[in-house]
Kinemage of the C-alpha trace (Angstrom):
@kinemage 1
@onewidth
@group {chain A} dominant
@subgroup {mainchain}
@vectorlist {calphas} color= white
{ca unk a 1} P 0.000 0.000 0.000
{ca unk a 2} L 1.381 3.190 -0.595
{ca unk a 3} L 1.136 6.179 1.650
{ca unk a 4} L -2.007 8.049 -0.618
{ca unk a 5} L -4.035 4.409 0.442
{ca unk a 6} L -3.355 5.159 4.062
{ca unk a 7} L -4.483 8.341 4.059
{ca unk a 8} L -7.793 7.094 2.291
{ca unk a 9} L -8.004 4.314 4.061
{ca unk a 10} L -7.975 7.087 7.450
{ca unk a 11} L -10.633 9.468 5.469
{ca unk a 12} L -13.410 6.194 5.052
{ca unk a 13} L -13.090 5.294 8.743
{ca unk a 14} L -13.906 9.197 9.199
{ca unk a 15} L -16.559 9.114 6.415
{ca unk a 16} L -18.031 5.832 7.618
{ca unk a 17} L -17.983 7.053 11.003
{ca unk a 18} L -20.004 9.868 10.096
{ca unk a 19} L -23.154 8.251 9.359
{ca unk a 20} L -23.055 6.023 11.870
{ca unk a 21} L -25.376 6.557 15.093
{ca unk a 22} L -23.063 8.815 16.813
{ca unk a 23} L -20.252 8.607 15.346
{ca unk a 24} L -18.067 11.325 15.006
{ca unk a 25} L -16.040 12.010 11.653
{ca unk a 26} L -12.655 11.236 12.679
{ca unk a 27} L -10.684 8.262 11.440
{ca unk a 28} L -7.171 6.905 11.701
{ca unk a 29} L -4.391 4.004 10.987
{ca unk a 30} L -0.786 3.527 12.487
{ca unk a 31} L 1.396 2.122 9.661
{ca unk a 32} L 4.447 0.297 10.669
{ca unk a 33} L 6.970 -1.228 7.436
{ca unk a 34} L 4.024 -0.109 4.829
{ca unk a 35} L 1.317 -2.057 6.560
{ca unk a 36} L -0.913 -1.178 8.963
{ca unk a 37} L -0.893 -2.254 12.432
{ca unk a 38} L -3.819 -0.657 14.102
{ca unk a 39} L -6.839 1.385 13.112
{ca unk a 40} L -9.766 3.349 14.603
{ca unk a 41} L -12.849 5.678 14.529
{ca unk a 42} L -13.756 8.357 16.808
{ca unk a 43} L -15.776 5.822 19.167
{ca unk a 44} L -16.535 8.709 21.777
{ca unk a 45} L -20.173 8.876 22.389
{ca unk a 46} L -21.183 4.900 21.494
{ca unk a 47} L -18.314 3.680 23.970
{ca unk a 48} L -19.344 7.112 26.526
{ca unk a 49} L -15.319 7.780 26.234
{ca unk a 50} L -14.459 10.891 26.279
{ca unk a 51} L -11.337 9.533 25.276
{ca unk a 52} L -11.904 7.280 22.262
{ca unk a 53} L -10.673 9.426 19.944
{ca unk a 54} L -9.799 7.599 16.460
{ca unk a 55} L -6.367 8.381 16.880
{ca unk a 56} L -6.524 6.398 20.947
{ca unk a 57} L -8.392 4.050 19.359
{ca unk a 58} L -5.722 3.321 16.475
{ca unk a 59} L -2.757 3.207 18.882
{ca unk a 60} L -4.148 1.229 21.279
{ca unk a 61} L -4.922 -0.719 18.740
{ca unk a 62} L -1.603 -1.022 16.863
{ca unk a 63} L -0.610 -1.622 20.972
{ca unk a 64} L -1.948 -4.740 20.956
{ca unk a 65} L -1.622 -5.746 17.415
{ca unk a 66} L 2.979 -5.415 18.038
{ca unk a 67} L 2.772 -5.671 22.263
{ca unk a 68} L 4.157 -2.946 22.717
{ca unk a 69} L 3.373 0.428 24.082
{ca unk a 70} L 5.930 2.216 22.096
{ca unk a 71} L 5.396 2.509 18.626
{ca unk a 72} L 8.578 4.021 17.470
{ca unk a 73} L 8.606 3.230 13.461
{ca unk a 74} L 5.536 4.223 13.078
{ca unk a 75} L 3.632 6.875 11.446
{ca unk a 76} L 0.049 7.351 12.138
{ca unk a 77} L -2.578 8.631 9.248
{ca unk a 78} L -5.316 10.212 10.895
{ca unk a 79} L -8.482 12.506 9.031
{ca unk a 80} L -7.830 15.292 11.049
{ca unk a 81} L -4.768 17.031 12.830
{ca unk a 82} L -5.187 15.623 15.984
{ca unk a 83} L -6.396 17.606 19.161
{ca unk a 84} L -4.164 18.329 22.497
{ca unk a 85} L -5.089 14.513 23.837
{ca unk a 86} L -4.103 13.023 20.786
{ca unk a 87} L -1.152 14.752 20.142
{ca unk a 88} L 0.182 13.467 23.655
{ca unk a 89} L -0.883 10.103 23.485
{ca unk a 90} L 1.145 10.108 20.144
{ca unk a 91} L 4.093 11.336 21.440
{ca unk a 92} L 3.941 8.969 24.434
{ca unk a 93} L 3.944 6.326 22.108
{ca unk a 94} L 6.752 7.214 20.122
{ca unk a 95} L 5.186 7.589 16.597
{ca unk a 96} L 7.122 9.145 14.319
{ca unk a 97} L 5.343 11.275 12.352
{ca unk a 98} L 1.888 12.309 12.142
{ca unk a 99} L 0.113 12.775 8.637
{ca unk a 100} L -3.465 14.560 8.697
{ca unk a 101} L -5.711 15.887 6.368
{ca unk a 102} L -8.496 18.241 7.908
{ca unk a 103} L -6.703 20.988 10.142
{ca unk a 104} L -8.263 22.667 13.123
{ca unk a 105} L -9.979 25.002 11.263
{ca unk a 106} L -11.847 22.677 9.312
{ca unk a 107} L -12.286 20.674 12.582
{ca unk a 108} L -13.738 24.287 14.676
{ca unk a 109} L -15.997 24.771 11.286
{ca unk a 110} L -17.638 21.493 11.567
{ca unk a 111} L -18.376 22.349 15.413
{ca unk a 112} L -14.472 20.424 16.831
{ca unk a 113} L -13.071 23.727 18.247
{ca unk a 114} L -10.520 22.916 20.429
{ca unk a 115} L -8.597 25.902 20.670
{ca unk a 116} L -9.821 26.758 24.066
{ca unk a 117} L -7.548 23.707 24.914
{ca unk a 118} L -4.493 25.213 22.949
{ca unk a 119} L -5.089 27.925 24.712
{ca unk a 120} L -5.424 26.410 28.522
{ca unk a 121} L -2.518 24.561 27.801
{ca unk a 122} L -0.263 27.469 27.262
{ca unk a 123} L -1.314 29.508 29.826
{ca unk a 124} L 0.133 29.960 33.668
{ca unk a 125} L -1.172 27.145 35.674
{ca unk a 126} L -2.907 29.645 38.167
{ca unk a 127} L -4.243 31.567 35.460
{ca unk a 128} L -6.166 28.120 33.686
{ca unk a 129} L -10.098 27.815 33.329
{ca unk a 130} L -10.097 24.761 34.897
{ca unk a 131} L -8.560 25.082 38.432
{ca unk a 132} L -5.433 22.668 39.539
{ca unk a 133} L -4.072 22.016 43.406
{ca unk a 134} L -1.785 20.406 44.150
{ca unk a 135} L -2.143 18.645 47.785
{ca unk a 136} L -0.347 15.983 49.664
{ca unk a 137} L 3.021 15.882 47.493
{ca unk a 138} L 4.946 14.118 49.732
{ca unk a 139} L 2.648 11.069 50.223
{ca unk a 140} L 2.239 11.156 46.268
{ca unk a 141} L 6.355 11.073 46.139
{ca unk a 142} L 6.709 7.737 48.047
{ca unk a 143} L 5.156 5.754 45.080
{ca unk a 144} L 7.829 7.096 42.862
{ca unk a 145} L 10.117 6.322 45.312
{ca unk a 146} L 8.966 2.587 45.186
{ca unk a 147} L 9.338 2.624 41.456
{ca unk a 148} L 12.340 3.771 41.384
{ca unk a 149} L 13.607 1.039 43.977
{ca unk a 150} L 12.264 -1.775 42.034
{ca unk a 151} L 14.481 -3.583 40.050
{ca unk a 152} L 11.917 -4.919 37.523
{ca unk a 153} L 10.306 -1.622 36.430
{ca unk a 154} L 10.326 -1.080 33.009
{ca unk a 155} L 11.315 2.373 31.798
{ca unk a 156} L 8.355 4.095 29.802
């Protein structure tokens, strides 16, 4: 398959998506040596997961499909330019380049605006929408302190 067929192949998970009963129009694959290893449609209000975007759904998928969580070697295809949570689940997993076709503004004019997240994320932490405290730190630490002392943790 050749890189125009994954991006297609993305854009009819979106467009099949779309008319499904709630559905949202998002679609992607993560493509690993020219095949692909894991795909997925925005699954958010069927599964009520906030966080089944296609793109989650694709790498958890391509997770599974090579047992890994890192996905290094890997680009993912995806319908859209993916949103804040995407973006960071993609570079927690190590892909290594993203392809999209819609952008954000396509995305805000079909009613996807999420540049009041690109904008939270930017700003001062005490001067974000949604409020953050931080409370009992040093309780928290200790379980880092365990992972760090135990010799069979596995460096993510």
């Amino acid at each position: 398959m050749s890189e125009l067929d994954f991006m297609r192949r993305a854009i009819e998970l979106s467009r099949l998506n779309a008319t499904s009963a709630g559905g949202g129009p998002f679609g992607a694959v993560v493509v690993q040596a020219g095949r692909i290893v894991g795909e997925g449609a925005n699954r958010v209000v069927p599964d009520h997961d906030p966080t089944a975007h296609a793109e989650i759904v694709a790498i958890r998928a391509a997770c599974r499909t090579l047992r890994s969580h890192v996905l290094d070697g890997c680009v993912i295809y995806t319908s859209c330019e993916p949103c804040p949570m995407c973006l960071g689940a993609i570079w927690w997993a190590r892909i290594g380049e993203i392809v999209y076709g819609n952008d954000r503004v396509d995305a805000a004019a079909a009613g996807f605006d999420d540049d009041v997240l690109y904008r939270e994320m930017a700003a001062p932490l005490d001067e974000r929408r949604l409020p953050l405290r931080r409370m009992s730190a040093d309780e928290a630490r200790a379980a880092f302190e365990l992972w760090l002392a135990n010799p069979d943790r596995v460096a993510y």
